[in-house]
N, C-alpha and C positions, 0 to 999 in steps of 0.2 A: 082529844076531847076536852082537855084540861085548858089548852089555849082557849079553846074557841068561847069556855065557860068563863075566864077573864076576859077577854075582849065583847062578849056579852055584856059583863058585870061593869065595866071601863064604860059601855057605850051607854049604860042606863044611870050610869054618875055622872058622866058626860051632860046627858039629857037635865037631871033634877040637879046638879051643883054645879057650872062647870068648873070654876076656879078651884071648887076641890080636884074636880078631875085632874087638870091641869097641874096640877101640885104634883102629883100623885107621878106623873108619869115625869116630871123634873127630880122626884125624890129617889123613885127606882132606882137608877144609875150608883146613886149613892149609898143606899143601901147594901147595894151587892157586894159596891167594894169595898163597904167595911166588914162586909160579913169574909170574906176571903179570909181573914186570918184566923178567923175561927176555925172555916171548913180545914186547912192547912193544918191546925192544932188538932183536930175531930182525925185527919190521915195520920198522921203522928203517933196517939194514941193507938189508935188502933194496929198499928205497925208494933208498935212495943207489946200488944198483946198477943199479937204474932210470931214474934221472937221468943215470949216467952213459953207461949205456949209448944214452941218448937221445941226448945231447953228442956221444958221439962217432961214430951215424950219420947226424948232424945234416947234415955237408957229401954224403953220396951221395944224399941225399931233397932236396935243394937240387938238384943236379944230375940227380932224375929216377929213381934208380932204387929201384924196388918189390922188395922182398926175395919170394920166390916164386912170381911171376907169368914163372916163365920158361914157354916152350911147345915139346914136343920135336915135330917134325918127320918 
């Protein structure tokens, strides 16, 4: 659905500007891959929040306890 709502949106800049259009779809390419190092730092991060948060429920799973396995009564 989301395609089809850019390729709509492309086709109606297309129509009223095209050399914008046209731009647009030479600039893509490059956008994307300058945005890759970001997304690579954004997996990074979040890796390290993963680790830590491993680290630090490391001593309750040592001692036994399963995070949502409570049973109500």
């Amino acid at each position: 659905m989301k395609a089809l709502l850019v390729i709509t949106a492309w086709c109606l800049l297309l129509m009223l500007c095209w050399p914008l259009a046209v731009l647009a779809v030479v600039l893509w390419p490059l956008a994307w891959l300058l945005s890759l190092p970001l997304r690579l730092a954004a997996m990074m991060v979040d890796a390290v929040f993963a680790l830590l948060q491993t680290l630090l429920f490391l001593p309750a799973r040592l001692f036994g306890y399963r995070g949502g396995s409570r049973r109500v009564s």
